[in-house]
C-alpha positions as CSV (number, residue, x, y, z in Angstrom):
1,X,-11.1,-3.9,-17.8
2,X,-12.8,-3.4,-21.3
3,X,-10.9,0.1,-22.3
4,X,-7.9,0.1,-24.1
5,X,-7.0,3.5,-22.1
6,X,-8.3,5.1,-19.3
7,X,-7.0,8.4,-17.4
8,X,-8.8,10.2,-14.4
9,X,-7.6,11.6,-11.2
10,X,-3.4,11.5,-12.0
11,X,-4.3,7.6,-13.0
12,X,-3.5,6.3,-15.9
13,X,-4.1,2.2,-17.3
14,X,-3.5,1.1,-20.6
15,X,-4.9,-2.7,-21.6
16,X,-2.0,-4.3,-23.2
17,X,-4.7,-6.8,-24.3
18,X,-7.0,-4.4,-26.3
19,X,-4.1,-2.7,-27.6
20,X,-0.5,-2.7,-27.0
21,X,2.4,-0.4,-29.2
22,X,5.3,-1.9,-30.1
23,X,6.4,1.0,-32.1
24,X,7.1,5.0,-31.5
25,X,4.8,5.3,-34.2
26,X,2.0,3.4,-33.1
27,X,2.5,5.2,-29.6
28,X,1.9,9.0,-31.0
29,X,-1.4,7.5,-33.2
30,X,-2.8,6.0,-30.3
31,X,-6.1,7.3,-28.4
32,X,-3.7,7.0,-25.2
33,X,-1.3,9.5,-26.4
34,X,-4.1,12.0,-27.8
35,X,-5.9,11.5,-24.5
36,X,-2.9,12.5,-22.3
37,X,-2.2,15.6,-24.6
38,X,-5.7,16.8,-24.1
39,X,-5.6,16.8,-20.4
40,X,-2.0,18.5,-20.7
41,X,-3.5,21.1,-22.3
42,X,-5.8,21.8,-20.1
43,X,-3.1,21.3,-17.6
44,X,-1.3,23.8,-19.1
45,X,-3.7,26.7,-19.7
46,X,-4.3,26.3,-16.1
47,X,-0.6,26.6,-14.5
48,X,1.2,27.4,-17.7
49,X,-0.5,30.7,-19.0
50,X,2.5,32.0,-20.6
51,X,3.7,29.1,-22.3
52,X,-0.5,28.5,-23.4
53,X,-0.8,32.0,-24.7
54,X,2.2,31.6,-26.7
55,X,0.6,28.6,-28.7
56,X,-2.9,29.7,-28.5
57,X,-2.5,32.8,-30.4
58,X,-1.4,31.0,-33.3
59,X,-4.4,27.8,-33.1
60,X,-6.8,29.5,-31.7
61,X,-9.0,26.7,-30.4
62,X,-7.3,24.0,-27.9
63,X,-8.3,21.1,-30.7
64,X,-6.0,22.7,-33.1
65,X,-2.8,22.9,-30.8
66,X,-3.3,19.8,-29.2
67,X,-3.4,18.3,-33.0
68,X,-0.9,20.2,-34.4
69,X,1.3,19.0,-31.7
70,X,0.4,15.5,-32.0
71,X,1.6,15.9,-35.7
72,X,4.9,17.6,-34.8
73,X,5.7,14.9,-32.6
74,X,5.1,12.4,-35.3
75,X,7.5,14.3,-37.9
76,X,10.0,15.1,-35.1
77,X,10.4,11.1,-34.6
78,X,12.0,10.7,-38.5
79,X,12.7,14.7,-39.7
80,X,14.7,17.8,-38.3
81,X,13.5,20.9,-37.8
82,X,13.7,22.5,-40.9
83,X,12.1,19.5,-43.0
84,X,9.3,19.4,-40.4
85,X,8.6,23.1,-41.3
86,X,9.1,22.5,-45.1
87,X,5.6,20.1,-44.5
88,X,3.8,23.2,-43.1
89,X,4.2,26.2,-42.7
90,X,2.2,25.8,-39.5
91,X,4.4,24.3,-37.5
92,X,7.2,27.1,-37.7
93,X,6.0,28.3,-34.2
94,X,7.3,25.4,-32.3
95,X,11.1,26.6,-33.9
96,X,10.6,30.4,-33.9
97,X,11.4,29.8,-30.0
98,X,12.9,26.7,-28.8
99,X,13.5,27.2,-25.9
100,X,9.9,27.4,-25.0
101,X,9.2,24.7,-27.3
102,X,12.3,22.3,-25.1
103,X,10.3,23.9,-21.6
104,X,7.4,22.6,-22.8
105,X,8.1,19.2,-24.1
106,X,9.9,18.9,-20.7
107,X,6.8,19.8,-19.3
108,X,4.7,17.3,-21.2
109,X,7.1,14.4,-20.3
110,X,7.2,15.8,-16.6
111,X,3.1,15.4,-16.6
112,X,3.4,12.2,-17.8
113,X,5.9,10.6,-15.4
114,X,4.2,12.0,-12.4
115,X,1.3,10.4,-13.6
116,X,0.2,6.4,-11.6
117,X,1.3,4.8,-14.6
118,X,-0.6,0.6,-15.1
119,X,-0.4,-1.5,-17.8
120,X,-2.8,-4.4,-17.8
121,X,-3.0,-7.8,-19.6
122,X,-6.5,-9.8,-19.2
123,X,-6.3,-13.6,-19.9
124,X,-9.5,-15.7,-20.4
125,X,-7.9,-18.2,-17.5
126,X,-4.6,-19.1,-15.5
127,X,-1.8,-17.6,-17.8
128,X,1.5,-19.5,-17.7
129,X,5.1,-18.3,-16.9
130,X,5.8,-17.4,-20.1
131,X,3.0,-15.0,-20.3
132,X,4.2,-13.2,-17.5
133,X,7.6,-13.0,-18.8
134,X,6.1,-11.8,-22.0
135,X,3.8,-9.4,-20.4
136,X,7.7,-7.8,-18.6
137,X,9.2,-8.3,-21.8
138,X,5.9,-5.8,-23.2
139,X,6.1,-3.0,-20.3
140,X,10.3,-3.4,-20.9
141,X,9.9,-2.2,-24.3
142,X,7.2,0.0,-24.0
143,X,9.4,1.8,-21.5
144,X,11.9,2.1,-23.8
145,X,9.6,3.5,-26.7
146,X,8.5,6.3,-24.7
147,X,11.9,7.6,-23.2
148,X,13.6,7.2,-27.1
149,X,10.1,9.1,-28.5
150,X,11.0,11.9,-25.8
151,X,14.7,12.0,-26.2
152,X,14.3,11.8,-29.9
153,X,12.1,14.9,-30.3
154,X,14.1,16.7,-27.8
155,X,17.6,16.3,-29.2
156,X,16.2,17.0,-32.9
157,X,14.9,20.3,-32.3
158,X,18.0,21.4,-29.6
159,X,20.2,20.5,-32.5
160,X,22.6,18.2,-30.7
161,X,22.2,14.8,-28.2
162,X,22.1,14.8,-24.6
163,X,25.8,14.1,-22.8
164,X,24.1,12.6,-19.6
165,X,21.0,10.3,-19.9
166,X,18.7,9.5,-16.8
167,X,17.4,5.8,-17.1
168,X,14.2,7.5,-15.4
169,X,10.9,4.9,-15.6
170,X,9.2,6.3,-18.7
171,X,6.7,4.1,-18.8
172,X,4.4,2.4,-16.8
173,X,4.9,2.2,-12.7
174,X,3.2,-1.3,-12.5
175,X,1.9,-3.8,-14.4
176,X,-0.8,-6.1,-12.8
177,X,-1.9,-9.9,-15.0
178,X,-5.4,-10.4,-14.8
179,X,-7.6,-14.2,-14.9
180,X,-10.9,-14.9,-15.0
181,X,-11.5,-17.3,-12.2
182,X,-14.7,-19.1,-11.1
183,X,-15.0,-19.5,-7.1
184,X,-17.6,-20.9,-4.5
185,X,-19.7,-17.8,-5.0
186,X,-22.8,-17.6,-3.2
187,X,-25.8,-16.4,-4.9
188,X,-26.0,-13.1,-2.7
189,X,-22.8,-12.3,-4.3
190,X,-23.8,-13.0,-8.4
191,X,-22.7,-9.5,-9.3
192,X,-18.9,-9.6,-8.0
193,X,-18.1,-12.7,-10.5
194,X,-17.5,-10.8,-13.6
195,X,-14.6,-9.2,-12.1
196,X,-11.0,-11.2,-12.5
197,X,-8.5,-12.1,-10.3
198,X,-5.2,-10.0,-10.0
199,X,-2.5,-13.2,-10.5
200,X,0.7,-11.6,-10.5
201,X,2.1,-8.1,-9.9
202,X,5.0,-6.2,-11.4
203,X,6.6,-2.7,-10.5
204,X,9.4,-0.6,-10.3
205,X,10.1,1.1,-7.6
206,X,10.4,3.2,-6.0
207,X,6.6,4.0,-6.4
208,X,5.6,7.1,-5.1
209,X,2.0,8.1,-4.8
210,X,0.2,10.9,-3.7
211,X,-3.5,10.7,-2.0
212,X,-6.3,13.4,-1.3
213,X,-5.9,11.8,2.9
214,X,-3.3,12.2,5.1
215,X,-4.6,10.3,8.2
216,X,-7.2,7.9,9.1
217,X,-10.1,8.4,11.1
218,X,-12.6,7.0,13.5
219,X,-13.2,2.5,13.8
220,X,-15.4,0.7,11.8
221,X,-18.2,-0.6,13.6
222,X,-20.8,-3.2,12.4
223,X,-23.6,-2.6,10.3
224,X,-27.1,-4.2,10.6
225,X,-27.6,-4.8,6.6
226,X,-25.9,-6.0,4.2
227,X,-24.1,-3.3,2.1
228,X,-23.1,-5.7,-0.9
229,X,-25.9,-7.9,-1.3
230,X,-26.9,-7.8,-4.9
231,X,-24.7,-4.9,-5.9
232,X,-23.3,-5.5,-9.5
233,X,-19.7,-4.5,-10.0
234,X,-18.6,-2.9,-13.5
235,X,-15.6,-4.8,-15.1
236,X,-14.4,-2.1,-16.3
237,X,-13.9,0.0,-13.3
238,X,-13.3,-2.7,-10.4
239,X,-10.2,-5.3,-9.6
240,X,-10.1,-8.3,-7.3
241,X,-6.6,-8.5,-5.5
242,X,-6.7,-12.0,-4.0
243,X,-5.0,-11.5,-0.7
244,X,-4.1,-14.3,2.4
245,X,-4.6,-11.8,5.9
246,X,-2.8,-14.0,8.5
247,X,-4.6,-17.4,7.4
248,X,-8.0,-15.9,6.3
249,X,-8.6,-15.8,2.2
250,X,-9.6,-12.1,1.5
251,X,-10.9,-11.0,-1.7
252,X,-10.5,-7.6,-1.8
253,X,-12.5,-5.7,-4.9
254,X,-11.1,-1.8,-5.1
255,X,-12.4,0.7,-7.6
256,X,-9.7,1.9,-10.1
257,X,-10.0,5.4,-8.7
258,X,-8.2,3.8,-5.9
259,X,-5.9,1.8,-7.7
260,X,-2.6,2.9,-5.6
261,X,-4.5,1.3,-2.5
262,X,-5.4,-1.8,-4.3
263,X,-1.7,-2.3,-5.9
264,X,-0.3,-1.7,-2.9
265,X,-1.7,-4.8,-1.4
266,X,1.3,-6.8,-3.0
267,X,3.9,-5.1,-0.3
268,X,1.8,-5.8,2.7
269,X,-0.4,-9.0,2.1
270,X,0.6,-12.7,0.8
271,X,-1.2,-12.4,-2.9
272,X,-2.7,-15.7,-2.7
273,X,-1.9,-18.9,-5.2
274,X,-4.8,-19.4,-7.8
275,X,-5.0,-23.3,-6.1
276,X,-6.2,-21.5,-2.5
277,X,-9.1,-19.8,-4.5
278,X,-10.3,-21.7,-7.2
279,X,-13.7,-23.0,-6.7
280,X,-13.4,-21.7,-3.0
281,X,-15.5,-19.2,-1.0
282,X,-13.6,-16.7,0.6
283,X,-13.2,-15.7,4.6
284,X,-13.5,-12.1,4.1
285,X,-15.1,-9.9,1.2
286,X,-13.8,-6.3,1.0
287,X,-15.5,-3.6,-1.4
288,X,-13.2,-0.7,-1.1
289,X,-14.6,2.5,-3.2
290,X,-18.0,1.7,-4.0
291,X,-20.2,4.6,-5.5
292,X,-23.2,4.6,-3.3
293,X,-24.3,8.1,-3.9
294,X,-23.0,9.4,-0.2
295,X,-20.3,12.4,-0.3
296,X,-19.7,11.4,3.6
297,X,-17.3,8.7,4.4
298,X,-19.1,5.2,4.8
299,X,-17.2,2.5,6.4
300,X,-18.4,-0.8,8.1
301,X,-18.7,-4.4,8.4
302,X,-21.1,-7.1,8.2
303,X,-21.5,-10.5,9.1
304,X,-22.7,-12.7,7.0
305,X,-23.7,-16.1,9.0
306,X,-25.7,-18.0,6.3
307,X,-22.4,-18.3,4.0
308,X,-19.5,-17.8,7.0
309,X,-18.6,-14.5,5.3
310,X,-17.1,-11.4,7.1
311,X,-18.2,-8.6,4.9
312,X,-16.3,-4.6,4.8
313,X,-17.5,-1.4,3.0
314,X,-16.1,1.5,2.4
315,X,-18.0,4.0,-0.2
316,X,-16.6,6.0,-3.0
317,X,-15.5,9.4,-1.2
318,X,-12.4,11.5,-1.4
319,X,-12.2,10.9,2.5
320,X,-11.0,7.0,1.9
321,X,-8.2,8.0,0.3
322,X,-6.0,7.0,2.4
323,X,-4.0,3.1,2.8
324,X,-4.8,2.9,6.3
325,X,-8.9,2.8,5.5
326,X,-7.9,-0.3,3.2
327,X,-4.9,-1.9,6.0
328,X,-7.4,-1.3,9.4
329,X,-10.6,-2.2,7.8
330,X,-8.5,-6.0,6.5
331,X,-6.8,-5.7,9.5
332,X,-10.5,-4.9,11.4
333,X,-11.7,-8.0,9.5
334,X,-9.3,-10.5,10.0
335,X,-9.4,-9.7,14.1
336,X,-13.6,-10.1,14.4
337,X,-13.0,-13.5,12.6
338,X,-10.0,-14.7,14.8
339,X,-11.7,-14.0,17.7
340,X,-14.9,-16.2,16.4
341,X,-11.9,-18.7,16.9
342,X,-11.3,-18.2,20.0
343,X,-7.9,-16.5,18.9
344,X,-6.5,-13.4,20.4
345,X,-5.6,-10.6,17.8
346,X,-2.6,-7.9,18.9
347,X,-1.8,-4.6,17.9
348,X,1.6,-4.9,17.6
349,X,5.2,-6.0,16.6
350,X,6.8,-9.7,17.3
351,X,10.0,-10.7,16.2
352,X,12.1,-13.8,16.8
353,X,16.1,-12.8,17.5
354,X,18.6,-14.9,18.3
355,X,21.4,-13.5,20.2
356,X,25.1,-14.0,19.6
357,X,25.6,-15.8,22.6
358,X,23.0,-18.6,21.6
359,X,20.3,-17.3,23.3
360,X,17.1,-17.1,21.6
361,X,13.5,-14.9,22.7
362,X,10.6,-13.9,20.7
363,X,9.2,-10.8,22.0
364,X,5.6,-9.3,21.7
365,X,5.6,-5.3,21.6
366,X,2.0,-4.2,22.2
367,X,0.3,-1.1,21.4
368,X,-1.6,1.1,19.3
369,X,-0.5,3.3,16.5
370,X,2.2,6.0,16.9
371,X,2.8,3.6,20.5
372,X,6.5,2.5,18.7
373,X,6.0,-0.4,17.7
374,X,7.6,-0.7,14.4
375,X,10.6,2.3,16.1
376,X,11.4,-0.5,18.7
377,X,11.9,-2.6,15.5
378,X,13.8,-0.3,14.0
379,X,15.9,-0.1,17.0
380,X,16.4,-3.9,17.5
381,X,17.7,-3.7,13.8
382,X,20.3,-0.6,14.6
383,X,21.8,-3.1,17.7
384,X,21.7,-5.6,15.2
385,X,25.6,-5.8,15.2
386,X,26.3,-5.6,19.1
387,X,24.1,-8.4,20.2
388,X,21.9,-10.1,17.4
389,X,23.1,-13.1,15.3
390,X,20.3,-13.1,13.7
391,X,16.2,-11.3,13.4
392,X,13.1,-12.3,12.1
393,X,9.8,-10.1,12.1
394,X,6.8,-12.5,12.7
395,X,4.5,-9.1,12.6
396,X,5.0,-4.8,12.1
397,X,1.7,-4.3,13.2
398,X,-1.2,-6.5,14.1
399,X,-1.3,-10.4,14.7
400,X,-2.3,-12.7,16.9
401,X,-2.0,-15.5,19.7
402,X,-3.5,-18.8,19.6
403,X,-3.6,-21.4,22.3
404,X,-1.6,-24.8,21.0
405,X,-2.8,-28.7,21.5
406,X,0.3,-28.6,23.7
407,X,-1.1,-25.8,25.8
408,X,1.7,-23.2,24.6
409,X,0.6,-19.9,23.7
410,X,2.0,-19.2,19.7
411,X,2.4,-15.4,17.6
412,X,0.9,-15.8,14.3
413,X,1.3,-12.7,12.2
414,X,-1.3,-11.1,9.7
415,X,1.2,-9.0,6.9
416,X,4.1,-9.9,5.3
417,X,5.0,-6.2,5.0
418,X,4.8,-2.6,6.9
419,X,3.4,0.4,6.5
420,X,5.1,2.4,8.8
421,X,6.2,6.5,9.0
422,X,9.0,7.1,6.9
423,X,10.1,10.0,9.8
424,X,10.6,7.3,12.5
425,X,12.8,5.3,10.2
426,X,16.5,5.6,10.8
427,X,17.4,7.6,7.4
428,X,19.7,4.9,6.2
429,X,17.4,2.0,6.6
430,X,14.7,4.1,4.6
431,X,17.4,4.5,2.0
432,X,17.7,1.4,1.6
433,X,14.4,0.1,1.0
434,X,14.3,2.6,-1.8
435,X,14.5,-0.4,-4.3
436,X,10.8,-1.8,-2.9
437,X,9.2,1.0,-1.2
438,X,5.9,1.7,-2.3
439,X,5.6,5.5,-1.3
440,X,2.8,7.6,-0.2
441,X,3.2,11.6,0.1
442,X,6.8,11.3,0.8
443,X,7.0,15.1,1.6
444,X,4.4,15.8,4.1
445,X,3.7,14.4,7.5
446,X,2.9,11.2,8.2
447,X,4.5,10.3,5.1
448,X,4.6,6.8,4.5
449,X,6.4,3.8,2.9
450,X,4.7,0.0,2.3
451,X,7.7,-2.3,2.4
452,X,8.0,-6.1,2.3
453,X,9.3,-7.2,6.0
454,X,9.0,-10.9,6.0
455,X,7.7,-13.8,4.1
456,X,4.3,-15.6,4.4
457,X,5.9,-18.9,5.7
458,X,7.3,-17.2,8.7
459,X,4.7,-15.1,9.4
460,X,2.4,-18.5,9.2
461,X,5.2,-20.3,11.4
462,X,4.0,-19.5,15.1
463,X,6.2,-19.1,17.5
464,X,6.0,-19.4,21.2
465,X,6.2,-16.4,22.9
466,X,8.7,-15.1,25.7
467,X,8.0,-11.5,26.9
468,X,4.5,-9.7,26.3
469,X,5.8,-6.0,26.5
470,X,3.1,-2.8,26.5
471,X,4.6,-0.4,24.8
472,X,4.4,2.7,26.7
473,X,5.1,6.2,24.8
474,X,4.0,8.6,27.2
475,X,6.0,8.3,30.5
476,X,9.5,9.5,30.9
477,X,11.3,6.7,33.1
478,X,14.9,5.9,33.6
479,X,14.4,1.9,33.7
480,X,12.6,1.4,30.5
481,X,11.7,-2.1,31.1
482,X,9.3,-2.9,34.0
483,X,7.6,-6.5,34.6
484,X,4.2,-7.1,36.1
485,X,3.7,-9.9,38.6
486,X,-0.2,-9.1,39.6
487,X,-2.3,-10.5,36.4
488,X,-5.3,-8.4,37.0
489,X,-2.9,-5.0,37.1
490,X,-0.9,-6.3,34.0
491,X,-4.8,-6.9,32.5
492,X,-5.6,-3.5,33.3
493,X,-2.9,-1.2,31.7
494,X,-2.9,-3.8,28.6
495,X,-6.7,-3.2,28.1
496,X,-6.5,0.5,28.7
497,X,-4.3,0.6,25.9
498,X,-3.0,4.6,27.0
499,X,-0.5,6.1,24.7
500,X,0.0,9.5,23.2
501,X,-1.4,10.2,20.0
502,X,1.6,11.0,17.3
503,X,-0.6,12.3,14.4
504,X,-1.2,8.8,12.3
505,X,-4.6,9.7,12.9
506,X,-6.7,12.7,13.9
507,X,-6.2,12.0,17.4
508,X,-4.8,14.6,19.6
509,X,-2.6,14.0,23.3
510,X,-3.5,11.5,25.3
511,X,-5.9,8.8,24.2
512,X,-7.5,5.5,25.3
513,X,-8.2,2.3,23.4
514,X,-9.4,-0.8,24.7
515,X,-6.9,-3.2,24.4
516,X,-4.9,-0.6,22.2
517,X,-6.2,-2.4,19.8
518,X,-9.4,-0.5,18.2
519,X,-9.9,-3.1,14.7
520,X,-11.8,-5.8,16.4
521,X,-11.6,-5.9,20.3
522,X,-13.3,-2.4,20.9
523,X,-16.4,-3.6,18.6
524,X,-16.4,-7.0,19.6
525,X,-15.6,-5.9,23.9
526,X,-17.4,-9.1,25.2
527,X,-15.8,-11.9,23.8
528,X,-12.4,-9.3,23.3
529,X,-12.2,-9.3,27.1
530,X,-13.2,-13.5,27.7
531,X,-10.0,-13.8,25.4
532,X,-7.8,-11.4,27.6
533,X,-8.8,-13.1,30.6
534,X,-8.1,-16.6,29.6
535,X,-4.5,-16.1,27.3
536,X,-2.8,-13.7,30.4
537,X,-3.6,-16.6,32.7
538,X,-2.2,-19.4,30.6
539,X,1.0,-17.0,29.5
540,X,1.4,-16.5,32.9
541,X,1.2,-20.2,33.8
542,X,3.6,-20.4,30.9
543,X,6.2,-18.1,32.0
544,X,5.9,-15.4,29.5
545,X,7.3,-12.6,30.9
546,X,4.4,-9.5,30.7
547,X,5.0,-6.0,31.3
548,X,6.0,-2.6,29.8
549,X,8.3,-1.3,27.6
550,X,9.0,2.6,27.9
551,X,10.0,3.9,24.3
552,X,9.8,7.7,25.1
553,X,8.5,7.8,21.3
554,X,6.3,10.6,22.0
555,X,8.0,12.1,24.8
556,X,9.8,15.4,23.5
557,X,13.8,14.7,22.1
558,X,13.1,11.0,22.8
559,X,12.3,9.9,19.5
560,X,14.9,8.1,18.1
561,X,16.7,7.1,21.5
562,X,13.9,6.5,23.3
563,X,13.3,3.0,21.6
564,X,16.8,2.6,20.9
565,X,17.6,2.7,24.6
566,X,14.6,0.4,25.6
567,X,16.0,-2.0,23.0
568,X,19.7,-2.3,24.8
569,X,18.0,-2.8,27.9
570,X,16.2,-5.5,26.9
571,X,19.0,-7.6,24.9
572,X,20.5,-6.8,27.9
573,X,18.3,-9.0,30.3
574,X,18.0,-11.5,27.9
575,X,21.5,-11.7,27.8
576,X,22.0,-12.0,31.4
């Protein structure tokens, strides 16, 4: 990142290494500030008029008002009204009505905050802990500077101060510390080096987002070239989010047009330790947002067998935009690459609970999305106080089994957070995850929220599993709990993977997906179905107990009690 300022798209950064302003001063002369006035002002003679036509009359060309303002601003910060007009005659416009003048400085600082707001710092290697606290210490003040340069100029020209003050975030959503690294890069691969690692992340939630997508679409199926081969990355437009998926290191390279995708990485993977990448070569390679020159949505993978590299692509296109093409396509990724050993991935939730009479199970909810999954969470955390002692999430969404020395079968997760659908939440669980929610069109449906669930070391644990549940959304039963002896007829529903589709993607009614699991064991149907065969025999040998789970989710005024009620049943028979 070689710009001291950059803003496209509702997406702002500002390089706190190239320039940082530790005064109000420094803030209103900066190219920053001028640059966000100028797009205001366009903003403004587009949804504004009134307020526009009131100012342009008197500058005539947008250049002047937009640097007559500037210089109002300035004089606002250390005069009062009637001294700032004693400089100029000019700027008696922005006092002859104030109220407009309040309306639009509310407006200005409106635009502003509803901006994606990133501050960067770039160090030439590893920073220490002190430059992280210094680089919170930075985006601290600089939050401060912007809310007293807006209160400031507000209260001087109403005349009087403020009696209630909103400690809103004024300045900059997230903050993300950048090192240049050197790692086992093979020679294929020369053109992603210049671009540095992301080693820490800071934000302040919640962070709410808003994306051009709504849904994802369609799998990702493998491509017969390679799509990154001797492409050369621009620093200044591209950043490297080191991320552990389940056990595999990922470097995940996103364009800053998708920065919101990128960031929120940090809620949902393990940001790996500098020590796991230095000098290494990576499992997994992901180029999200790559300008190809295609309007259509482009989005595949690639194996690369010389170097042992798993490669995804997804091209620059508004149709991307959208955190499930940069979740499925890791998630996608991370599955082929299990399977190659000989490890079964799941679509699905897994959590260890151990009840208040002692008892302890680790359940396996399979099925694909909008099956209710993460709802039959939720609902195990609602009961939490009748029967649980005590819960732990091992995965929300997609891990996997591998066969032990000892011949157990163990759950290995992939995410240490969720993205889930904010309406399935109970409303007082999503209230409280306010504080680390990273939100994504919070007002529409299929809203979303990327929240931290669990940490790496217990989603790295393995744990042996008890009960391998289908999670069945469709059918309208009384017993919601039914357990399948015959291992080819359990085989077959679980590979039909049937549910009904709830609008996370563009599916409609009832749909199909092999193994309800479409990132990896649809494209990869051979070796997808070996695995099957071989881990239901040995859970069965085991005494896993495998069979379907009836959570109504998509059956009509079943939504919330559907789970809930397959949850009671459940504690139920384990407690028994």
């Amino acid at each position: 990142m070689l710009q001291e300022f950059t803003l496209s798209e509702g997406k702002a950064i500002l390089n706190f290494t190239l320039k940082f302003c530790d005064t109000r001063q420094k803030i209103l002369n900066s190219y920053g500030f001028h640059r966000v006035i100028e797009v205001f002002i366009q903003k403004l003679k587009k949804d504004e008029v009134i307020i526009y036509n009131y100012y342009i009359k008197e500058f005539k060309t947008d250049e002047e008002l937009q640097k007559t303002l500037i210089e109002a601003f300035k004089l606002l910060t250390v005069c009062n009204p009637d001294e700032v007009q004693t400089v100029h005659n000019k700027y008696a416009i922005f006092f002859n009505d104030k109220d407009l003048f309040i309306e639009l400085i509310e407006l200005l600082y409106t635009f502003w905050r509803k901006m994606e707001r990133y501050t960067i710092v770039h160090n030439s290697n590893i920073g220490s802990g002190l430059q992280s606290v210094r680089f919170m210490q930075a985006n601290e003040l600089f939050n401060e500077l912007v809310l007293s340069i807006y209160r400031r100029v507000e209260e001087t020209v109403m005349g009087y101060q403020h009696r209630v003050y909103r400690q809103l975030t004024a300045g900059a959503n997230a903050g993300l510390t950048l090192s240049d690294i050197t790692w086992n890069c093979p020679v294929e691969y020369n053109g992603l080096t210049s671009i540095p690692f992301i080693t820490s992340v800071t934000f302040r939630p919640p962070f709410i987002s808003y994306t051009k997508r709504n849904t994802r679409d369609g799998i990702f199926q493998e491509h017969s070239t390679n799509p990154i081969e001797n492409i050369v990355l621009n620093e200044d437009d591209w950043f490297l989010f080191p991320a552990k998926v389940g056990n595999m290191l990922t470097f995940v390279y996103f364009h800053k047009d998708f920065m919101v995708h990128g960031f929120a990485l940090s809620n949902l993977f393990e940001l790996a330790k500098e020590s796991e990448y230095i000098g290494k070569k990576p499992d997994i390679i992901y180029v999200f947002g790559y300008p190809d020159g295609h309007e259509e949505k482009r989005t595949f993978y690639y194996k690369d067998k010389k170097n042992n590299i798993l490669l995804g692509y997804a091209n620059h296109c508004d149709d991307i935009d959208y955190f499930g093409y940069m979740k499925k396509m890791l998630l996608t990724l991370h599955n082929v690459k299990q399977m190659e050993y000989n490890r079964l991935p799941i679509h699905g939730a897994m959590v260890n609970i151990l009840l208040k009479n002692g008892k302890e199970a680790n359940i396996v909810i399979m099925g694909d999305s909008g099956a209710g999954k993460s709802e039959s969470l939720e609902a195990f955390r609602t009961l939490n106080e009748k029967y649980i002692r005590h819960m732990r999430i091992i995965f929300d969404d997609m891990g996997y089994l591998k066969k032990e020395e000892d011949g157990t079968i163990k759950g290995y997760g992939t995410e240490i957070g969720a993205f889930v659908r904010v309406d399935d939440l109970d409303p007082m669980y999503a209230f409280q995850q306010l504080e680390r929610g990273i939100y994504t069109n919070p007002d529409k449906i299929n809203a979303r929220i990327t929240i931290p669930v669990a940490t790496y070391d217990i989603i790295s644990k393995g744990y042996k599993v008890d009960y391998f549940l289908y999670a069945n959304n469709y059918d309208e039963v009384d017993q919601k709990l039914k357990f399948i002896d015959d291992l080819d007829e359990a085989i077959k529903v679980f590979e039909a993977g049937t549910r009904r589709a709830k609008g996370t993607t563009t599916e409609k009614g009832l749909v199909t997906s092999y193994f309800a699991n479409p990132f990896g064991p649809v494209q990869e149907k051979e070796i997808a179905g070996k695995l099957i065969r071989e881990f239901f025999t040995d859970m069965s040998k085991n005494g896993v107990k495998i069979g379907e789970m009836y959570t109504s989710l998509a059956v009509e005024g079943h939504t919330k009690e559907g789970p809930r009620m397959a949850a009671e049943e459940l504690f139920t028979l384990i407690n028994d």
